[in-house]
C-alpha positions as CSV (number, residue, x, y, z in Angstrom):
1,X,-15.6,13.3,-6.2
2,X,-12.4,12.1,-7.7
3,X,-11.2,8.7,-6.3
4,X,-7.7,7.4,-6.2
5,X,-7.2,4.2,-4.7
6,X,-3.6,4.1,-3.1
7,X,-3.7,-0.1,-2.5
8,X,-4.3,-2.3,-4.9
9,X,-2.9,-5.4,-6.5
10,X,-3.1,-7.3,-9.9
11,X,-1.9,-11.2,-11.2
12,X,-1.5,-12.2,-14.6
13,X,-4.6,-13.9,-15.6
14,X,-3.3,-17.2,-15.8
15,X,-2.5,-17.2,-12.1
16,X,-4.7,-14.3,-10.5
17,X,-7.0,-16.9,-8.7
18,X,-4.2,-19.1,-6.9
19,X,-2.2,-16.0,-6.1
20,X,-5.6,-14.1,-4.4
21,X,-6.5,-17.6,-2.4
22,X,-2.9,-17.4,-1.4
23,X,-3.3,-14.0,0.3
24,X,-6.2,-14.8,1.6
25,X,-5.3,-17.9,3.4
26,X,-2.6,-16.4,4.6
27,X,-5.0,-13.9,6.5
28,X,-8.0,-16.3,7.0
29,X,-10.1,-14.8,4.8
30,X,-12.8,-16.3,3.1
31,X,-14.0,-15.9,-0.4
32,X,-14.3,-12.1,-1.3
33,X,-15.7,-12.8,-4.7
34,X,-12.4,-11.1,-6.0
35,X,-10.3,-13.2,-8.4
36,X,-7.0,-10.8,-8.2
37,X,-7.5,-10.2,-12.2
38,X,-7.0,-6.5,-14.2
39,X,-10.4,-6.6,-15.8
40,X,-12.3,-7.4,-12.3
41,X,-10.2,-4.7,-10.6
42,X,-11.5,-2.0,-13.8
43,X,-14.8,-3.4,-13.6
44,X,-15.4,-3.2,-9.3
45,X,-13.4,0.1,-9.4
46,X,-15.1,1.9,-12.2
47,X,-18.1,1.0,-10.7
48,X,-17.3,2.8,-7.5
49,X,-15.8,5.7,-9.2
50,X,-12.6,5.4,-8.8
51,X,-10.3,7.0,-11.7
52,X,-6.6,6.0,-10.8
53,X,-5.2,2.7,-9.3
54,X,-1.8,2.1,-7.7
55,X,-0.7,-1.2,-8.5
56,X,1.4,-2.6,-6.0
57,X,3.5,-6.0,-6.7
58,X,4.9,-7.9,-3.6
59,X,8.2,-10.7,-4.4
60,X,8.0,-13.0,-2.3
61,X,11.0,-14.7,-3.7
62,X,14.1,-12.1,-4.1
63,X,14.9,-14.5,-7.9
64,X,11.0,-13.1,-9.1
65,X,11.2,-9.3,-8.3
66,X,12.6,-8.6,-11.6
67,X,10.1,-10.4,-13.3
68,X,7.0,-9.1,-11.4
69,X,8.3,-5.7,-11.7
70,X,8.3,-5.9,-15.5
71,X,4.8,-7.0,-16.0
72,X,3.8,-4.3,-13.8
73,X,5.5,-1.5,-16.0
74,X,4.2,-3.2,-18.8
75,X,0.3,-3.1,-17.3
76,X,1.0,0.8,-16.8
77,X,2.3,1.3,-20.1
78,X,-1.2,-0.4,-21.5
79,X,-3.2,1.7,-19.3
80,X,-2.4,5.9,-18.0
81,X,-5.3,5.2,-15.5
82,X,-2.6,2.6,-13.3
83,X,0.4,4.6,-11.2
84,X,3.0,1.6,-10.9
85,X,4.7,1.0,-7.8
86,X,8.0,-1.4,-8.1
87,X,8.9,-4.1,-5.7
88,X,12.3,-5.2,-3.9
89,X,13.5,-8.0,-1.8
90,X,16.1,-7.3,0.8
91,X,17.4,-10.6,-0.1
92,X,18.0,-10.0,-3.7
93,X,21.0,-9.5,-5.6
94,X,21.4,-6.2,-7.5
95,X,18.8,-4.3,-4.9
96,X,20.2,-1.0,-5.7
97,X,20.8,-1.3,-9.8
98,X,17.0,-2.9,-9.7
99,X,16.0,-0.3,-7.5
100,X,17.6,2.5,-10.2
101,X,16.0,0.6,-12.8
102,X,12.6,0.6,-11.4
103,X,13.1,4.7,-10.9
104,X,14.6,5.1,-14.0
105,X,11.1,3.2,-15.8
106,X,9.1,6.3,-13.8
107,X,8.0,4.3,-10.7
108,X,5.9,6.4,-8.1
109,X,7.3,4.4,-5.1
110,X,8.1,0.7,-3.9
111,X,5.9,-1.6,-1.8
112,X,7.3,-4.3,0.3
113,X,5.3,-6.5,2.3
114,X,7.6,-7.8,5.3
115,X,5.6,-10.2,6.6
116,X,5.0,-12.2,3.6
117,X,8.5,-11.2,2.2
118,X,9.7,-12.4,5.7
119,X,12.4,-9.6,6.4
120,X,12.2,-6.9,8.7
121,X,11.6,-2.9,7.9
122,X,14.6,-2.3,9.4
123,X,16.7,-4.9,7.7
124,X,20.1,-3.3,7.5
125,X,20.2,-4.7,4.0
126,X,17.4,-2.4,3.0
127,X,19.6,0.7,3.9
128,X,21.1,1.5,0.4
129,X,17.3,0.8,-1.1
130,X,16.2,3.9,1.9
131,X,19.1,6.1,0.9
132,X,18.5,5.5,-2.8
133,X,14.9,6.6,-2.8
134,X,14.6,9.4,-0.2
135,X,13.8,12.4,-1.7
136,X,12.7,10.8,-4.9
137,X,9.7,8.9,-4.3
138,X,7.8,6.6,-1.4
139,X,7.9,3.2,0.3
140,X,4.6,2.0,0.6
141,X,4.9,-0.7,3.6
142,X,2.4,-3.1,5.1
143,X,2.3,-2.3,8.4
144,X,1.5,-4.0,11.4
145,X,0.0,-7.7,12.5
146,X,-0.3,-9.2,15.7
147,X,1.5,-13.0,14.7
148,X,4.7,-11.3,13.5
149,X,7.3,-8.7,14.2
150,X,8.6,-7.8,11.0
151,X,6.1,-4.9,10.1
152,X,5.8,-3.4,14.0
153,X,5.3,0.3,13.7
154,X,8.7,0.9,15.9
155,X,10.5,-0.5,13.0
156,X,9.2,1.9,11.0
157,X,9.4,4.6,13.5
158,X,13.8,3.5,13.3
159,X,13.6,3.7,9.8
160,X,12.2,7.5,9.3
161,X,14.8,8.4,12.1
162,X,17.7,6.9,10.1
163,X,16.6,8.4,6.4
164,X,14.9,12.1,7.8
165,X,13.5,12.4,4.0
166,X,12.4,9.4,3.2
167,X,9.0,9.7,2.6
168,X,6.9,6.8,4.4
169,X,3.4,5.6,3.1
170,X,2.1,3.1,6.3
171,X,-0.9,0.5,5.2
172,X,-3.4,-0.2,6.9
173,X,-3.9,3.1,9.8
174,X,-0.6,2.4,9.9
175,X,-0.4,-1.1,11.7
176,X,-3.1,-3.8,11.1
177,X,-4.4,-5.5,14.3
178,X,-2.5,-2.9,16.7
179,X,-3.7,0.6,15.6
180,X,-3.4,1.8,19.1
181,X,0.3,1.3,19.1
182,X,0.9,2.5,15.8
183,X,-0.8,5.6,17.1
184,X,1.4,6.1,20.1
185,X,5.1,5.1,17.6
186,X,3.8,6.9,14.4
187,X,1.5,10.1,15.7
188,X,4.8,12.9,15.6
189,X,6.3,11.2,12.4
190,X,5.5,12.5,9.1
191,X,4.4,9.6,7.3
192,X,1.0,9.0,5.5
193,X,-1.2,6.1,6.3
194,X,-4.1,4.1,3.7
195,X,-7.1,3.3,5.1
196,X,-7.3,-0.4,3.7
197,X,-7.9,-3.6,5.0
198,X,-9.2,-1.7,8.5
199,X,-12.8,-0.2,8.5
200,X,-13.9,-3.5,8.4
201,X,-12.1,-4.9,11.9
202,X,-13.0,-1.4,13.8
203,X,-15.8,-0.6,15.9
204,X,-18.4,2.3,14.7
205,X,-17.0,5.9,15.2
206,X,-13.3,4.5,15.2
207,X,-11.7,4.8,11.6
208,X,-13.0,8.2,12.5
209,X,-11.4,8.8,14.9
210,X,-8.4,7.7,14.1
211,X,-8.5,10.1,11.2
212,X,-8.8,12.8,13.2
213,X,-5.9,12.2,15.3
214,X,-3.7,12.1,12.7
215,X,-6.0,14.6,10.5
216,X,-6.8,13.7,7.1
217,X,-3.6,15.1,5.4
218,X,-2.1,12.2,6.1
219,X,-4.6,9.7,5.4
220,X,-5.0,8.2,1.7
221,X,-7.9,6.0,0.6
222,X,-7.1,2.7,-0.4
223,X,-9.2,-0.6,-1.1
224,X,-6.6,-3.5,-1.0
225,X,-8.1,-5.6,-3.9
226,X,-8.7,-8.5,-4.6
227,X,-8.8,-8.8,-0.7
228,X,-11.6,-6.8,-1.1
229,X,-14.1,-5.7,-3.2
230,X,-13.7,-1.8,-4.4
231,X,-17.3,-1.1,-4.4
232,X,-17.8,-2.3,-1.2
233,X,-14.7,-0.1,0.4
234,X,-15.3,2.7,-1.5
235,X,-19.4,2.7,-0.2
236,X,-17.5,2.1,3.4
237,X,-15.6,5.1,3.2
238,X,-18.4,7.7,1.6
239,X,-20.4,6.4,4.7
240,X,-18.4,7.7,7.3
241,X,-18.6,10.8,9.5
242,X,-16.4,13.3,8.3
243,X,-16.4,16.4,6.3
244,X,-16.5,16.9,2.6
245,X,-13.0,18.6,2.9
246,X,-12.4,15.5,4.8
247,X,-13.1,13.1,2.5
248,X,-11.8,14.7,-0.6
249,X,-8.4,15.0,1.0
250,X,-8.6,11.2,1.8
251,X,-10.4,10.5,-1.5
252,X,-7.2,12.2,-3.5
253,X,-5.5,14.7,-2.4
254,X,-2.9,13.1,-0.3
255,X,-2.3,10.5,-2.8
256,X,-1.5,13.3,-5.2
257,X,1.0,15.2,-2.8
258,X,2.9,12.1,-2.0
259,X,3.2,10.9,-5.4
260,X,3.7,13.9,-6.9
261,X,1.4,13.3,-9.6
């Protein structure tokens, strides 16, 4: 079965370690055996099959995106197997000329993480970033925790109201710690979710369920490294109870509709 994993990150080597403890710690999570580096993520995700990576970069300071975002184009231009993602900060200046850059470079979408990036979804100064890539390629958004308010699935839920073709990919079932309630904002939207950073907090029977509900069309398989170890995701996700049509939807076939690869 052909693998894409929709949620991943990578750290220049000189810094990989400091910046995966960072994350961690920032989540209370113990040592995942991960170091945040290129070569462990090609090691752990070869080994569990998985062919194509989507390297996400998060600023956390609006004076770094820039910076970030050229190291990532330069890692996909080193390796065809990585599908670059570009990052913005809603405090920036120059969002929208970095934001044309970025598409310009052959991006397949933008990550922002609000709740480490400390600005809200629906930050009015991320408008002219919505309006600029609606239509052209996807925000991929960590969604949902229970200590902050700036990822809460109804901000989302304002967002795809305001920009009717912006396409939407929500992390994490679509809100991390409050599935439930990202179920009851996000069910009748037509955003896609990845599975990351979730099977492991749910009870037995529920990442299936929750598949279901929203069907698997709009579910993507994703692995959130270094938080976590590709093998051990990818063995999570083969294990559960669906169908083979299922599965190979989530395994790669929404990934390649919404990237458009």
């Amino acid at each position: 079965m052909k693998i894409i994993d929709i949620h991943t990150h990578i750290y220049p080597d000189d810094i990989a370690q400091k910046a995966t403890d960072s994350v961690k710690n920032f989540y209370g999570i113990g040592d995942s055996h991960m170091n945040g580096t290129e070569s462990m993520l090609l090691e752990r995700g070869r080994q569990a099959g998985i062919s194509q990576f989507v390297i996400l970069p998060v600023a956390i300071r609006p004076d770094r995106a820039q910076h970030i975002n050229d190291f990532i184009l330069q890692k996909a231009a080193e390796n065809p197997d990585y599908i670059p993602f570009g990052t913005v900060h809603a405090a920036m200046d120059g969002l929208t000329e970095e934001t044309e850059r970025l598409l310009d470079a052959g991006v397949k979408g933008i990550k922002m993480h609000p709740d480490s990036q400390r600005f809200a979804i629906d930050d009015p100064r991320l408008y002219p970033l919505y309006e600029a890539i609606q239509g052209r390629v996807p925000v991929l958004l960590h969604m949902g925790d229970q200590r902050y308010d700036y990822s809460h699935p109804a901000r989302l839920r304002k967002i795809l109201q305001l920009f009717p073709q912006l396409d939407a990919i929500a992390a994490h079932f679509g809100g991390y710690s409050m599935y439930d309630t990202a179920k009851e904002l996000l069910l009748d939207t037509n955003c896609v979710m990845d599975i990351s950073s979730s099977m492991m907090f749910m009870q037995p029977g529920e990442a299936e369920r929750y598949i279901n509900i929203y069907g698997a069309e709009r579910m993507a398989f994703g692995t959130d490294y270094p938080m976590w170890d590709p093998v051990t995701e990818t063995e999570k996700f083969l294990q559960l109870t669906l169908t083979d049509d299922q599965k190979e939807q989530i395994a790669h076939k929404t990934a390649e509709r919404i990237l458009q690869l």
